[in-house]
C-alpha positions, 0 to 999 in steps of 0.5 A: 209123285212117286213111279207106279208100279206095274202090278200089285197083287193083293191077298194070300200069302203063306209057305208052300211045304213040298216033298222033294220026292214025287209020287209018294204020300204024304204019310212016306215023304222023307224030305221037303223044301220051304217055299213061298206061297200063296197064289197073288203072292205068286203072281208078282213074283212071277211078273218081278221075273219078267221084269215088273216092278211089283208090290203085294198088299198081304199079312202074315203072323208074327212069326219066323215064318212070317220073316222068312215071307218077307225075305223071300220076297225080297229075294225074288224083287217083290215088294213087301213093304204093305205085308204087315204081321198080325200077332194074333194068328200063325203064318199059314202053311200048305203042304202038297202031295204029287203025283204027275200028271194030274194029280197033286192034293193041297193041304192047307192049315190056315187055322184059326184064321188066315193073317191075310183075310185080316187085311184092313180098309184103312191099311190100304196106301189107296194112292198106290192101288190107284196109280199101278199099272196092273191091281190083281185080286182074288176071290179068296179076298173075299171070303171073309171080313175084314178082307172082303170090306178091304178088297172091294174098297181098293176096287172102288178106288180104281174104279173112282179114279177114271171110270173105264174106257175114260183115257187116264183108266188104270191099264188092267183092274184083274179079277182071278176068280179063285174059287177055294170052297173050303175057304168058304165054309163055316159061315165064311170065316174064311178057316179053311184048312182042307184038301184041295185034290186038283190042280191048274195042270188038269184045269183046276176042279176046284169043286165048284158044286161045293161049298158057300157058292151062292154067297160067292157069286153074290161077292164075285158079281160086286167085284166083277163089276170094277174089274177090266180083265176076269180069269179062271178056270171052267169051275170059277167061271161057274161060280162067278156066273152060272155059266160052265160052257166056256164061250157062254161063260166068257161072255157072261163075264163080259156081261158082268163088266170086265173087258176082257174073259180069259177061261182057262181049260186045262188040256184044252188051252185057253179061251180069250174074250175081249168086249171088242170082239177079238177072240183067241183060242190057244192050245196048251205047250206040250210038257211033260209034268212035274208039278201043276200047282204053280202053272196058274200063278205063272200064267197071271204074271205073264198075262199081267206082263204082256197088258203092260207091254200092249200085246194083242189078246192072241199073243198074250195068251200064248206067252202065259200058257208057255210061261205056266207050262214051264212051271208046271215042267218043275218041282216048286212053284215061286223059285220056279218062275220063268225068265223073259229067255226062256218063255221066248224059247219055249214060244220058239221050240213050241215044247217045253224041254228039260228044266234049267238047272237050279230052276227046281230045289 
C-alpha cells in the first residue's frame, strides 16, 4: 500500500488577485499579483512548508487559469493529482483590498457556480482519505451538492475505518468551521460572489447573524459529529453551536464530538480545549500587519504539523499563532507560508520582525 500522506486538505481552491499596493481602493490600485488561493488549498501549502507531504482533493475549471492551480501547487510541494477540471464553470477569482491593520474586504466571483462545490462522491480515492495522517474540510464544503454529499462521505469513510479512541483511529479528522454567508445564499447553491469585510487578523467576523445560519448548523452538527479537532473563530463557533462565549463554545464543540476545540479570538489569542481536560490560552505574537487574510490558513497547517509530531496542546498553539502571525506580517497569502526556521525564530524573539526577503511579491 502506498505511504499515507500527513494531510489532505478538501475544498476551495481559486486565484487570489492582490493589489501590490495597500491602503488604496480597489477603484485606484495600479497593480496586482496572481496567487493561489482558496483556504484548505492554503492549508497544505502551508503544511507542504513545514515539510508535510500533502495532497488536496479540489476542481477548477477548464481554463488557464485552472493551469496555473495546478502549477502553483506543485511548485509549492502539494499534490494535485485529485484536482480535476470542470468545463462547465471558470476558475474562481478573489480579489482584496488592504487597508492595515484590520481592514482587508474580499471580493469573491465564483459565478455561476464554483468548480470545487462540484466535487463528486464517486471521485473520491477513499483509501487515500482513509489512510492520511491528517483529513482537513471546511464548511464551505457544505454549502451545496455535490460537495456537501461529497464531504460528509469522505468523513463517514474515517470514521468506518476505526472508530474514535480505537488504536488504529486516523490522528486528526479536522473541521475548519469556515462559515462564509454569502456561499449560502440563494437557496444554498453555493453562487456566492460577495464582500467578505473582515478578516482572520481582527478574529474573522464572518457575519455570523447573516445568511442561511440554520441550514449550516444543521450541516456543521453532521460533520461535527466525525471530526477529532473543530476550529474557528467566535462567529463560526456560533454557527456551529449557538455558543458565542469562547469557553461555552468550545465545550459545546466538544459536545458535538470532536476531542479537541480550538476558538481562535483575534486580538485575544487562541483558546484550546481538549476532552481530556487540558486547556491552554495563548496570547497573539506581536506583528505589525501587512495583510491578515492569510493568518488563518497558516495556522491550520502549523496546527496540522504539530498533531503529526504529537505535540502537547499548549505548544501547538503557539507554534500556529507564530506561524499565522507571520503571514499576517506580509503581502500574499500561499508564497507566504513560514518555513519550520523562521516559526522557531519568531517562537524564540517572541515578535515577529521584518519579512524575509522574497517572502512578499
Amino acid at each position: 500500500m502506498p505511504e499515507p500522506y500527513d494531510v489532505i486538505t478538501m475544498g476551495r481552491i481559486g486565484v487570489d488577485i492582490y493589489p501590490l499596493q495597500t491602503g488604496v481602493p480597489l477603484a485606484r490600485v495600479e497593480t496586482f499579483g496572481k496567487f493561489l488561493g482558496g483556504s484548505p488549498s492554503n492549508v497544505a501549502v502551508a503544511a507542504a512548508r513545514l515539510g508535510r507531504r500533502t495532497a488536496v482533493i479540489t476542481r477548477t475549471g477548464q481554463d488557464p487559469f485552472g493551469d496555473y492551480l495546478h502549477q502553483a501547487l506543485r511548485e509549492f510541494g502539494v499534490d494535485d493529482r485529485w484536482v480535476s477540471a470542470v468545463a462547465a464553470y471558470p476558475t474562481p477569482v478573489t480579489f482584496c483590498e488592504i487597508f492595515p491593520p484590520d481592514d482587508f474586504p474580499l471580493y469573491f466571483y465564483r459565478q455561476p457556480k464554483a468548480p470545487d462545490l462540484e466535487i463528486h462522491s464517486a471521485e473520491l480515492d477513499l483509501d487515500a482519505v482513509r489512510t492520511a495522517r491528517v483529513f482537513w474540510m471546511t464548511g464551505t464544503g457544505l454549502c451545496a451538492e455535490p460537495s456537501r454529499t461529497a464531504t460528509l462521505t469522505a468523513l463517514r469513510a474515517r470514521s468506518a475505518a476505526a472508530p474514535p479512541g480505537a488504536p488504529d483511529h486516523p490522528r486528526a479528522t479536522v473541521f475548519d468551521l469556515d462559515w462564509r454567508p454569502m456561499f449560502w445564499d440563494e437557496g444554498n447553491d453555493g453562487n456566492g460572489e460577495g464582500k467578505d469585510g473582515n478578516s482572520e487578523a481582527k478574529g474573522g467576523n464572518y457575519g455570523a447573524k447573516d445568511g442561511n445560519g440554520e441550514a449550516a448548523r444543521a450541516h456543521y452538527r453532521e460533520a461535527l459529529a466525525h471530526a477529532t479537532v473543530a476550529v474557528g473563530n467566535l462567529d463560526e463557533c456560533e454557527i456551529a453551536t449557538g455558543e458565542r462565549e469562547p469557553h461555552a463554545a468550545a465545550r459545546a464543540l466538544l459536545a458535538a464530538g470532536p476531542e479537541l476545540a480550538v476558538v481562535k479570538q483575534g486580538p485575544a489569542g487562541v483558546l484550546a480545549v481538549h476532552r481530556d481536560g487540558t486547556t491552554a490560552e495563548i496570547p497573539p505574537l506581536p506583528v505589525d500587519v501587512v495583510n491578515g487574510l492569510g493568518a488563518g490558513d497558516a495556522f491550520g497547517g502549523a496546527l496540522c504539523h504539530g498533531l503529526l509530531a504529537g505535540w502537547d496542546t499548549a505548544h501547538i498553539m503557539r507554534y500556529a499563532n507564530a506561524a499565522g502571525a507571520i503571514v499576517a506580517s506580509r503581502l500574499a497569502c500561499s508564497s507566504a507560508m513560514p518555513f519550520p526556521h523562521e516559526v522557531e525564530q519568531a517562537l524564540t524573539e517572541g515578535r515577529i520582525g521584518a519579512a524575509a526577503p522574497g517572502a512578499t511579491p
